[in-house]
N, CA, C and O of each residue as an XYZ file, in Angstrom:
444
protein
N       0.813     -1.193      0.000
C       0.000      0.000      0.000
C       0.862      1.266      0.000
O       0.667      2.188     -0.792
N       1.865      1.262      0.967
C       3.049      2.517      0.593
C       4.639      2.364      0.195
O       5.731      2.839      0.506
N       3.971      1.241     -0.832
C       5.279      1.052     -1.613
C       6.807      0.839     -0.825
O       7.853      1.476     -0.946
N       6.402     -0.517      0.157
C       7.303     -0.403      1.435
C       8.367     -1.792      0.584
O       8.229     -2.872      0.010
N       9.530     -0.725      1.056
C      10.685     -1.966      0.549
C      11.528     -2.418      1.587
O      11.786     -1.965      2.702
N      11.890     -3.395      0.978
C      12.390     -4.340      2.462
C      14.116     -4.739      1.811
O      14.523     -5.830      1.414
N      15.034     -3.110      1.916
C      16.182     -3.242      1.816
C      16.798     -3.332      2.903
O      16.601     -2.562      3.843
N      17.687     -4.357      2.914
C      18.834     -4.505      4.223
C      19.131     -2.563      4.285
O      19.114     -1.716      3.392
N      19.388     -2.474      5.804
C      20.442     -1.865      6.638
C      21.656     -2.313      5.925
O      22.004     -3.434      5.556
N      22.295     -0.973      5.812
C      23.809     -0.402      5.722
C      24.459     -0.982      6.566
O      23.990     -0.842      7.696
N      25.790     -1.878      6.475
C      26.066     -1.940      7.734
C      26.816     -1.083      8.981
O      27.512     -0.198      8.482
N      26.873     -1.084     10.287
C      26.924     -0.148     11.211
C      28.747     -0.230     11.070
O      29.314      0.853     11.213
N      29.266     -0.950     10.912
C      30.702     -1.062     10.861
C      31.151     -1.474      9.675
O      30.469     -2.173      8.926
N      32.575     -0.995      9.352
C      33.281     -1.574      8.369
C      34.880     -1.730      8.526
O      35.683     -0.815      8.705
N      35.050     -2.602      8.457
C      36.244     -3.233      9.239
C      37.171     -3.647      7.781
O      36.894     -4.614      7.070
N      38.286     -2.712      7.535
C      39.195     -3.072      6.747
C      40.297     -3.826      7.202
O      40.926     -3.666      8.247
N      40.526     -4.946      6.017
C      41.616     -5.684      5.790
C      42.903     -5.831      6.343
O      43.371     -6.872      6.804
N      43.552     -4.516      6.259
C      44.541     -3.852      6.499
C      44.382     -2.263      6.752
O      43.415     -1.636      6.318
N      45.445     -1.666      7.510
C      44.938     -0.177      8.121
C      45.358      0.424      6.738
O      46.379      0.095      6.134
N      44.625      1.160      6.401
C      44.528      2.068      5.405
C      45.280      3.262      5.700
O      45.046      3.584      6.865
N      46.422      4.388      4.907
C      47.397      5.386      4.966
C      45.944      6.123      4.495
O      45.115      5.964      3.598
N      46.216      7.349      6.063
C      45.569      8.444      5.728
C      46.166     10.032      5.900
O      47.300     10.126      6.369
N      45.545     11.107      5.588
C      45.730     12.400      6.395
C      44.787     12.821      7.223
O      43.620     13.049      6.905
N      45.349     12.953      8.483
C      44.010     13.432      9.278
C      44.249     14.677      9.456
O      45.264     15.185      9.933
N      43.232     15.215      9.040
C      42.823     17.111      9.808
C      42.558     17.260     10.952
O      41.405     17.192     11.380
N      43.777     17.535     11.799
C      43.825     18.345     13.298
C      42.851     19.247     13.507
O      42.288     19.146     14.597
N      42.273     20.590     12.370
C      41.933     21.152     12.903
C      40.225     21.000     12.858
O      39.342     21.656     13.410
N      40.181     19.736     11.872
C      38.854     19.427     11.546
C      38.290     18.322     12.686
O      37.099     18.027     12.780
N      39.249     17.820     13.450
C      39.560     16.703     14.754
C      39.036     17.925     15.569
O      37.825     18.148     15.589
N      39.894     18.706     16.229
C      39.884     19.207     17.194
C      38.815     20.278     17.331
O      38.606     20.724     18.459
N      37.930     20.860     16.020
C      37.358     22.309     15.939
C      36.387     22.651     16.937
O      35.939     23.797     16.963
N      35.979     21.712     17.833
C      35.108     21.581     19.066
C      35.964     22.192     20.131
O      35.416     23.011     20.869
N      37.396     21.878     20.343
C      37.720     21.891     21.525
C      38.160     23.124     21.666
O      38.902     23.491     20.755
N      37.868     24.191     22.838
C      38.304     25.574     23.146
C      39.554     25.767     23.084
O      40.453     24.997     23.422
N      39.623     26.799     22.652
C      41.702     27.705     22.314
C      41.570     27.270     21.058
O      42.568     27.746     20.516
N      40.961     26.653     20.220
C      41.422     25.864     19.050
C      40.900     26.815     18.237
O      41.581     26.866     17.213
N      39.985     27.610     18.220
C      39.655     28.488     16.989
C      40.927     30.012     17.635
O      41.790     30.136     18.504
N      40.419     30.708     16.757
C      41.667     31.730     16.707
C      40.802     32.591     18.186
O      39.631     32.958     18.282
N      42.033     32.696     19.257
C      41.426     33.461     20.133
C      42.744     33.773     20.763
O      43.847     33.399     20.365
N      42.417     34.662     22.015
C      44.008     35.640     22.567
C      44.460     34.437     22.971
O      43.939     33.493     23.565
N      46.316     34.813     22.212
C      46.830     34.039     22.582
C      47.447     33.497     24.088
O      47.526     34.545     24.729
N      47.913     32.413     24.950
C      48.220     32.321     26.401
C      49.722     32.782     25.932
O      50.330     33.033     24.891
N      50.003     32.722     27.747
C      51.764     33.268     27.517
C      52.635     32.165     26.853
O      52.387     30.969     26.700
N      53.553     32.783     26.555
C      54.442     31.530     26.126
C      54.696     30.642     26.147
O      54.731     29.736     25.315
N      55.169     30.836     28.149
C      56.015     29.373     28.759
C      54.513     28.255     28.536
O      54.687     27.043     28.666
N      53.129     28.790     28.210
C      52.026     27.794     27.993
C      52.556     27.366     26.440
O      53.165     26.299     26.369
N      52.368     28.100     25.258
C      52.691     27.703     24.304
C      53.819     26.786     24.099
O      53.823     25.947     23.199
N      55.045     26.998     25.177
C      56.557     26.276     24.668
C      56.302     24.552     25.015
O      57.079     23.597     25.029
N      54.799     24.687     25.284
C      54.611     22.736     25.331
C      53.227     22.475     25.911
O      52.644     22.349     26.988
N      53.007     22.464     24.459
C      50.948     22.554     24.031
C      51.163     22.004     23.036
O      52.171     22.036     22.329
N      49.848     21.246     22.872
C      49.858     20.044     21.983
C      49.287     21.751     20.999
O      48.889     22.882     21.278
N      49.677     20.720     19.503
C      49.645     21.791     17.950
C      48.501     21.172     17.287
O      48.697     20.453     16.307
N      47.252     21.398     17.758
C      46.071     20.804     17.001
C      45.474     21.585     15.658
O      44.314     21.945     15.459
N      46.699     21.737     14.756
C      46.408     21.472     13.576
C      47.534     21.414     12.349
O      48.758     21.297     12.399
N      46.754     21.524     11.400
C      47.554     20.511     10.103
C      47.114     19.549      9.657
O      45.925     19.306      9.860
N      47.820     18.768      8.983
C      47.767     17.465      8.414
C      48.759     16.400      9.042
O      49.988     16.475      9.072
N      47.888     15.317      9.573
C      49.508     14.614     10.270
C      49.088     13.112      9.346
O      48.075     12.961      8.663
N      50.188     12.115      9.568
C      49.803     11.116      8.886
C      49.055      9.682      9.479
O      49.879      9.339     10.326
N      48.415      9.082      9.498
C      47.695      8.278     10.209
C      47.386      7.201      9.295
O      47.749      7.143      8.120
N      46.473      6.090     10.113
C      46.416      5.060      9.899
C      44.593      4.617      9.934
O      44.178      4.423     11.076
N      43.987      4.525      9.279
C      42.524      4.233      9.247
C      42.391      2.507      9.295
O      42.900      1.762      8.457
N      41.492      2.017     10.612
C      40.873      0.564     10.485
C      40.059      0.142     10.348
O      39.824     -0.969      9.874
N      39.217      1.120     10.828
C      37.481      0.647     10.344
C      36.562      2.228     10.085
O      36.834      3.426     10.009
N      35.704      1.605     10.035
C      34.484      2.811      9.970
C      33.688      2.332     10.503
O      33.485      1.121     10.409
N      32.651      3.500     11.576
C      31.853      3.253     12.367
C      30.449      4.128     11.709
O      30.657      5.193     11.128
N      29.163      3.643     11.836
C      28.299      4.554     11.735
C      27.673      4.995     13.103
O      27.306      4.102     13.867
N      27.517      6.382     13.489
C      26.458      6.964     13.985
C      25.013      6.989     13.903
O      24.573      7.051     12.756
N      24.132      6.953     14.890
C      22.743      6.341     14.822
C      21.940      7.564     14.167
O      20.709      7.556     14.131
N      22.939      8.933     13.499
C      22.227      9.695     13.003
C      22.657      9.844     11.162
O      22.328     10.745     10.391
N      23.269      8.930     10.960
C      23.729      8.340      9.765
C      25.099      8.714      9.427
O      25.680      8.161      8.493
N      25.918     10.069     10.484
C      27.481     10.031      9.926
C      28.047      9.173     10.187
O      27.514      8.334     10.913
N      29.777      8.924      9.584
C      30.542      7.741      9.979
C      31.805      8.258     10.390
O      32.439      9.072      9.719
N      32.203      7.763     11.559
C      33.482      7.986     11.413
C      34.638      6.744     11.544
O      34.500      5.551     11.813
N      35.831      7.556     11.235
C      36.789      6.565     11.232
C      37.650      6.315     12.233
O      37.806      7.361     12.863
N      38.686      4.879     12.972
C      39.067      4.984     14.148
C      40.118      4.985     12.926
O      40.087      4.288     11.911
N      41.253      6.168     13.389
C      42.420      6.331     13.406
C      43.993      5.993     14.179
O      43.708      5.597     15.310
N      44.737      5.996     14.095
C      45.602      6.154     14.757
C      46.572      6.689     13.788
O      46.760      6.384     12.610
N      47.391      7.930     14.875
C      47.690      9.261     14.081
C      48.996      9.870     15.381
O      49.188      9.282     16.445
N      49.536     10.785     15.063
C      50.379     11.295     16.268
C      49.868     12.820     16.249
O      49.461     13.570     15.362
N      50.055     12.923     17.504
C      49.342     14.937     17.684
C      50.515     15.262     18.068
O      50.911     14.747     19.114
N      51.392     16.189     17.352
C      52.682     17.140     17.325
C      52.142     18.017     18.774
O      51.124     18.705     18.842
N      53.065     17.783     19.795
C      53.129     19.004     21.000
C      54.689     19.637     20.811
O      55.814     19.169     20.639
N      53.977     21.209     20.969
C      54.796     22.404     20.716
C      56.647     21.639     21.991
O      56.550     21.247     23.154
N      57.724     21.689     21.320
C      59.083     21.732     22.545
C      59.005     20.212     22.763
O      59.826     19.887     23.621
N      58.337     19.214     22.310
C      58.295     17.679     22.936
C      58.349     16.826     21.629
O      58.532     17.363     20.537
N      58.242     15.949     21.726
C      57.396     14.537     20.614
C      56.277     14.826     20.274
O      55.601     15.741     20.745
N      55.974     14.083     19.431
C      54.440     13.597     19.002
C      54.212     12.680     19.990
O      55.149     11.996     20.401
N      52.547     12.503     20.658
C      51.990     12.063     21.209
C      50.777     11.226     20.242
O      49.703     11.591     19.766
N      51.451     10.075     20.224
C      50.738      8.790     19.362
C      49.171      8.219     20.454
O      49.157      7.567     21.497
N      47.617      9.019     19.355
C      46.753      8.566     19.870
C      45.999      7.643     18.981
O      46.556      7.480     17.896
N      44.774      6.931     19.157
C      43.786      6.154     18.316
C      42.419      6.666     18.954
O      42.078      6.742     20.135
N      41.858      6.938     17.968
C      40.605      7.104     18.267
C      39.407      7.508     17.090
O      39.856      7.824     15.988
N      37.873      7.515     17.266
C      37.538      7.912     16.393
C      37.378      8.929     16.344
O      37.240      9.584     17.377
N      37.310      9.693     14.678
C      37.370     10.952     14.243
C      36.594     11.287     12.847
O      37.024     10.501     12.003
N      35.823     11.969     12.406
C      34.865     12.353     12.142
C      35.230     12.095     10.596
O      36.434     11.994     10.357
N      34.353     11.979      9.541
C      34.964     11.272      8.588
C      35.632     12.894      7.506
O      36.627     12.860      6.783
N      34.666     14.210      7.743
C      35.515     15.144      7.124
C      36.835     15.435      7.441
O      37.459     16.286      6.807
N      37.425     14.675      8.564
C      39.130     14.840      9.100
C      39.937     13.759      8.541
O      41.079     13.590      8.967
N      39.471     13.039      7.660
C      40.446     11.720      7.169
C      39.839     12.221      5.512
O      38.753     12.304      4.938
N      41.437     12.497      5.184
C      41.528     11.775      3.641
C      42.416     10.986      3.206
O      43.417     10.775      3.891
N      42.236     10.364      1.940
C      43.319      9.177      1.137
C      44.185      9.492      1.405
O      44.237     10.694      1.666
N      45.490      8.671      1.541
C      46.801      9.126      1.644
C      47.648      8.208      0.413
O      47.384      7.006      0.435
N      48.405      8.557     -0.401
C      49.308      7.492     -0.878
C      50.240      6.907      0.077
O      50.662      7.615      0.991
N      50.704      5.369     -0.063
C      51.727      5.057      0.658
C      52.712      5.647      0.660
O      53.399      5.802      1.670
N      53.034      6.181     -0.671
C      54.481      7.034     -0.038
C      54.383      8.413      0.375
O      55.296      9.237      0.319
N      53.771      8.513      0.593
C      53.405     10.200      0.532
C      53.717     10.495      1.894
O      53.070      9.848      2.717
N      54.536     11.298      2.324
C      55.239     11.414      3.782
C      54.975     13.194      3.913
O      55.298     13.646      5.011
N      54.413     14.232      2.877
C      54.491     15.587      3.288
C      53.386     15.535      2.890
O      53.103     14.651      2.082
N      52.148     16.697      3.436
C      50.905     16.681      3.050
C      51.300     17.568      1.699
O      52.273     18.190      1.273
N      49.714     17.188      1.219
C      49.606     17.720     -0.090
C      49.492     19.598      0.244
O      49.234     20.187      1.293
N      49.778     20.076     -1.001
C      49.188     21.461     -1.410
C      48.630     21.908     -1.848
O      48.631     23.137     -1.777
């Protein structure tokens, strides 16, 4: 009577093979979290070792998850550059406009 179709569900996960080479967007990761949009800057000795939430860093994609409101995101694992230290190697998921393709060799982000 209302032309009801009986297509499978999308599935809620997608679980690749192997981790997939990505670029993740720091600032497209982080654009929620406060200080992160352009605002007065703190003093220095804060800046000389604060994580640098943005850029392009290089990462690693394993699956895809869907959200019960239909976005997906992807669990990554990626390193977040802090200002005077190392990179601080995290995994987690991240929103799917912050991950793009990466070539395997590709070691500098694109321009």
């Amino acid at each position: 009577m209302f032309g009801h179709v009986d297509d499978p569900p999308s599935p809620l996960l997608r679980e690749l093979e192997q981790p997939q080479p990505v670029w993740v967007d720091l600032a497209l990761v982080y654009k929620h979290v406060p200080g992160v949009s352009p605002s007065p800057l703190p003093p220095a000795r804060v800046r000389e070792r604060a994580m640098k939430p943005d850029g392009l860093v290089i990462g690693e994609l394993s699956k895809w998850v869907r959200f019960g409101n239909g976005a997906w995101v992807g669990l990554v694992t990626y390193a977040v550059p802090i200002v005077g230290l190392r990179s601080e190697p995290v995994r987690h998921f991240v929103p799917a406009e912050a991950v793009r393709k990466r070539g395997p060799k590709e070691v500098e982000p694109p321009f």
